[in-house]
PAZAPA-4460 file (N, C-alpha, C; in steps of 0.05 Angstrom, whole numbers, plus 32768, in hexadecimal, padded with zeros to 4 digits):
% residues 95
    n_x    n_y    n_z   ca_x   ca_y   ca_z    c_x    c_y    c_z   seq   type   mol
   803C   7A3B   8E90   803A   7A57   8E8D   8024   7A61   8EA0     1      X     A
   8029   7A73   8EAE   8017   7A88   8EBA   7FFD   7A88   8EB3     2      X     A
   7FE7   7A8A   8EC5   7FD1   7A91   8EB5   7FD4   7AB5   8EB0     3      X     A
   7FC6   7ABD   8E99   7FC1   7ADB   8E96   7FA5   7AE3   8E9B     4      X     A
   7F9C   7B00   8E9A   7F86   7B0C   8E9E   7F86   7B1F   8E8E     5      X     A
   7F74   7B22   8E7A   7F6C   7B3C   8E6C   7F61   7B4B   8E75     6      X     A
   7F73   7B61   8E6B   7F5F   7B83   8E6F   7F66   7B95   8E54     7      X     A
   7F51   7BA0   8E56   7F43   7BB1   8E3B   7F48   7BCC   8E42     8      X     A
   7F63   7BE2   8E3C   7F60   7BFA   8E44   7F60   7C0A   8E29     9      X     A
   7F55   7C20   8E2B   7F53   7C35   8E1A   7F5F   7C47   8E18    10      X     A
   7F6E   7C59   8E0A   7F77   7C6C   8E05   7F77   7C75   8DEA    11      X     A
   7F8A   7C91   8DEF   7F8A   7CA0   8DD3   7FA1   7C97   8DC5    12      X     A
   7F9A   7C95   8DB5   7FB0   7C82   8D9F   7FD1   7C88   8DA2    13      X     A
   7FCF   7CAC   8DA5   7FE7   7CBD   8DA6   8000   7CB3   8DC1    14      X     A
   7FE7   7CAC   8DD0   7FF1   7C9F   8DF0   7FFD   7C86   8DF3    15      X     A
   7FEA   7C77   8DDE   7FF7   7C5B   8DE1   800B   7C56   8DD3    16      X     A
   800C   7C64   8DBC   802D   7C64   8DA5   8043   7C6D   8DBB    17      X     A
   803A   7C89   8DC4   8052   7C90   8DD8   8062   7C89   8DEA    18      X     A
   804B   7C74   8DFC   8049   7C67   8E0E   8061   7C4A   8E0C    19      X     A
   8053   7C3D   8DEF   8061   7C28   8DDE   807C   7C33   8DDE    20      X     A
   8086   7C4B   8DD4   80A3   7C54   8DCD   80B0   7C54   8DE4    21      X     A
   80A3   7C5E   8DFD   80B3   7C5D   8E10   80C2   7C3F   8E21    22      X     A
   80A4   7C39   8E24   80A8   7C21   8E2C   80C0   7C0D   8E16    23      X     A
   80BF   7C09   8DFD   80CF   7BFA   8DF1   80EF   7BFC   8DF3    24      X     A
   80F5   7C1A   8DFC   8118   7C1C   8E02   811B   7C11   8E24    25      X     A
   8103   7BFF   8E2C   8110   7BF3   8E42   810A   7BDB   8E39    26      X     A
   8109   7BD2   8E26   80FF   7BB4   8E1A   80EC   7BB3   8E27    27      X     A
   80D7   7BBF   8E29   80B8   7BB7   8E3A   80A4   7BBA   8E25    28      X     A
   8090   7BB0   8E24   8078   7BAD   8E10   8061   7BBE   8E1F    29      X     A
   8055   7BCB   8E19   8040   7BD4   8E25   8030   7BC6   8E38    30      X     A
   8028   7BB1   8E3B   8028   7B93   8E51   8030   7B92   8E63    31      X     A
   804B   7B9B   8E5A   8069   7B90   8E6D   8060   7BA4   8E87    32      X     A
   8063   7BC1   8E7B   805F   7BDA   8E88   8047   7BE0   8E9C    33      X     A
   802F   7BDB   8E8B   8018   7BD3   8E9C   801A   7BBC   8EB5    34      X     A
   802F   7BA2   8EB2   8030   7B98   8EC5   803B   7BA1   8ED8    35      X     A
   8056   7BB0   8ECF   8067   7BBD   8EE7   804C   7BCE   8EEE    36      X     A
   8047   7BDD   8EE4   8034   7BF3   8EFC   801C   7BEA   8F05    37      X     A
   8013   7BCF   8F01   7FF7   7BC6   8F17   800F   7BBF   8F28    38      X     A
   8020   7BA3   8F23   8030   7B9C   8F3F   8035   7BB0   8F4B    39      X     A
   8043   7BC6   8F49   8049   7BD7   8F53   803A   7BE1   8F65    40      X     A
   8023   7BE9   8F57   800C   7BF5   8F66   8003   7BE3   8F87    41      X     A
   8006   7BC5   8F81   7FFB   7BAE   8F93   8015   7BBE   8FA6    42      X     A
   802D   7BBB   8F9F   8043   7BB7   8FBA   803F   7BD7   8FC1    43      X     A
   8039   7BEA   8FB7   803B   7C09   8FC1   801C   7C0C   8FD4    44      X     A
   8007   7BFE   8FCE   7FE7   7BFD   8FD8   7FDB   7C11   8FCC    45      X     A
   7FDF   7C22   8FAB   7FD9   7C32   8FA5   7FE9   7C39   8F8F    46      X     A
   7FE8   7C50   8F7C   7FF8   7C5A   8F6A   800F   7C59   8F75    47      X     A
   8028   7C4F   8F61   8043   7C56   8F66   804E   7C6C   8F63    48      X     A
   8046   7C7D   8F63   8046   7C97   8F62   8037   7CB2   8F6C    49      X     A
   803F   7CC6   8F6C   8030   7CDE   8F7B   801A   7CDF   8F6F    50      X     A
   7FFE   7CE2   8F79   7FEC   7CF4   8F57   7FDE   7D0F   8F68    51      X     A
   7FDF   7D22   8F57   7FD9   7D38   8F62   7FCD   7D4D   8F48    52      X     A
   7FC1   7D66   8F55   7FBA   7D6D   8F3F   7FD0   7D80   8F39    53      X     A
   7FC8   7D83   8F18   7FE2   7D9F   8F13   7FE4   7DB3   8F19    54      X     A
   7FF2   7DC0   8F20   7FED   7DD7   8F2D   7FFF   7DF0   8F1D    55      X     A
   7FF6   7E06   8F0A   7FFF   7E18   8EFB   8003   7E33   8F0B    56      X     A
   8013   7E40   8F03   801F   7E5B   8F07   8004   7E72   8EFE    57      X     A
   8002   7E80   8F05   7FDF   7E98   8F09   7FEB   7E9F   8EEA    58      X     A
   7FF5   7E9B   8EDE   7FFB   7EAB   8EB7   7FF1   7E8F   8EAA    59      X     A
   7FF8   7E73   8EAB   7FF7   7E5B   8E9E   7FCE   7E5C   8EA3    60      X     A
   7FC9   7E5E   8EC5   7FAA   7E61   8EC5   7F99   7E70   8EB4    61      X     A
   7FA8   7E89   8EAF   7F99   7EA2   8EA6   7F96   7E9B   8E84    62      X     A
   7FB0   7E8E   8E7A   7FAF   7E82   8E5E   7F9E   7E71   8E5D    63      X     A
   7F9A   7E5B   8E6C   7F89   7E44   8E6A   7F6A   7E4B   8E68    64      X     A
   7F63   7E66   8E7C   7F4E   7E69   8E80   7F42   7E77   8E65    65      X     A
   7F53   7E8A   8E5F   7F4C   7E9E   8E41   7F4C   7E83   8E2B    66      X     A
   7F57   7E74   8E2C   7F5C   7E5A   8E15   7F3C   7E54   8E0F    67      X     A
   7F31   7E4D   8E2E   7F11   7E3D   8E33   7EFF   7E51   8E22    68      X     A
   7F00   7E70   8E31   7EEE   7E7C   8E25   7EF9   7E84   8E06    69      X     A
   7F02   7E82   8DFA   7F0B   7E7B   8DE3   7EFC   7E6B   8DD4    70      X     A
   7EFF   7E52   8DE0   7EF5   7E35   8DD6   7ED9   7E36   8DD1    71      X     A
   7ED5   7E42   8DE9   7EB1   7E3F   8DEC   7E9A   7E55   8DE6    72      X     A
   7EB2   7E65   8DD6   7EA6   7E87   8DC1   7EA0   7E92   8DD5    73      X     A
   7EA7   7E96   8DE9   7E9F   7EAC   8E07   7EB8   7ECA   8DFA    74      X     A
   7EC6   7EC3   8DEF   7EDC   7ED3   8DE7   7EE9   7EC8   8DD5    75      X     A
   7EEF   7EE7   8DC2   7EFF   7EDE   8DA1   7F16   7EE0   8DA5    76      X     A
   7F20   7ECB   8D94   7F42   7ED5   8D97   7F48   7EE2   8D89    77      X     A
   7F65   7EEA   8D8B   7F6D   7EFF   8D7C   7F78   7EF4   8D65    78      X     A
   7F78   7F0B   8D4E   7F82   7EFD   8D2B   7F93   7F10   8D26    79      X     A
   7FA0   7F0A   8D1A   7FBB   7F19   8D06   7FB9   7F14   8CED    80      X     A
   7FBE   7F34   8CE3   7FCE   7F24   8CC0   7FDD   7F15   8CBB    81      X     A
   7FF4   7F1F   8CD1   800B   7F1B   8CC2   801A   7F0F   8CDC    82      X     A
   802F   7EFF   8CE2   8039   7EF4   8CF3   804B   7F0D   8D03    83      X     A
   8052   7F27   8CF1   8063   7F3D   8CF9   8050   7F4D   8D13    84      X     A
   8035   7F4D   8D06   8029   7F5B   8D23   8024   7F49   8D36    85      X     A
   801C   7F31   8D39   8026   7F27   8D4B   803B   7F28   8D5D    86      X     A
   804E   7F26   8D4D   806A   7F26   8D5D   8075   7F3A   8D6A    87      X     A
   8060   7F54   8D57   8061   7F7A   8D65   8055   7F7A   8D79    88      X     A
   803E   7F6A   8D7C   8029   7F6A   8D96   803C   7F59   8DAE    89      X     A
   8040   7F44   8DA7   8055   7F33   8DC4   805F   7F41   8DC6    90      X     A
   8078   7F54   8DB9   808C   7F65   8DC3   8086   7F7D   8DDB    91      X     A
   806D   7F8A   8DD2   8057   7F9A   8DE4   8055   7F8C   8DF5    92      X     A
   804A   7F73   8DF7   8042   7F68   8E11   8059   7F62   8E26    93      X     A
   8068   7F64   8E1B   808A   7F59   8E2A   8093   7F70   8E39    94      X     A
   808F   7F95   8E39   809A   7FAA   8E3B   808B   7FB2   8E4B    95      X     A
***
């Protein structure tokens, strides 16, 4: 048998379940997967793949940005009673 090498990676739990689901409808183990993508990486001289940053539409920015100051009490969000004014307010915003 082969010798092996351990490595210790971390993630968020949500990632590795997901990760696991995917990988297992190709019969691959999380291992397996990780191996395909270091080899990979060796024969490509780098990621096997593109990496780049994301790049959003000026409305997805403008949400993201109001989201932060949100987050960080720079700005309140907005509250409703009732789910109906809400849905009266989107309608406004749509017209």
């Amino acid at each position: 048998m082969a010798r092996t090498a351990n490595i210790n990676v971390r993630t968020e739990p949500q990632t590795k379940s997901g990760a696991e689901a995917i990988y297992s409808n190709f019969g691959l183990s999380l291992s397996d997967a990780i191996n395909v993508f270091l080899n990979m990486s060796i024969i490509e001289g780098g990621f096997p793949f593109s990496v780049k940053q994301p790049r959003y539409n000026h409305e997805t920015e403008e949400a993201m940005a109001e989201a932060r100051e949100i987050m960080s009490g720079k700005k309140k969000a907005k509250r409703y009673s009732n789910a109906k004014d809400l849905f009266d307010e989107l309608d406004k915003e749509e017209n």
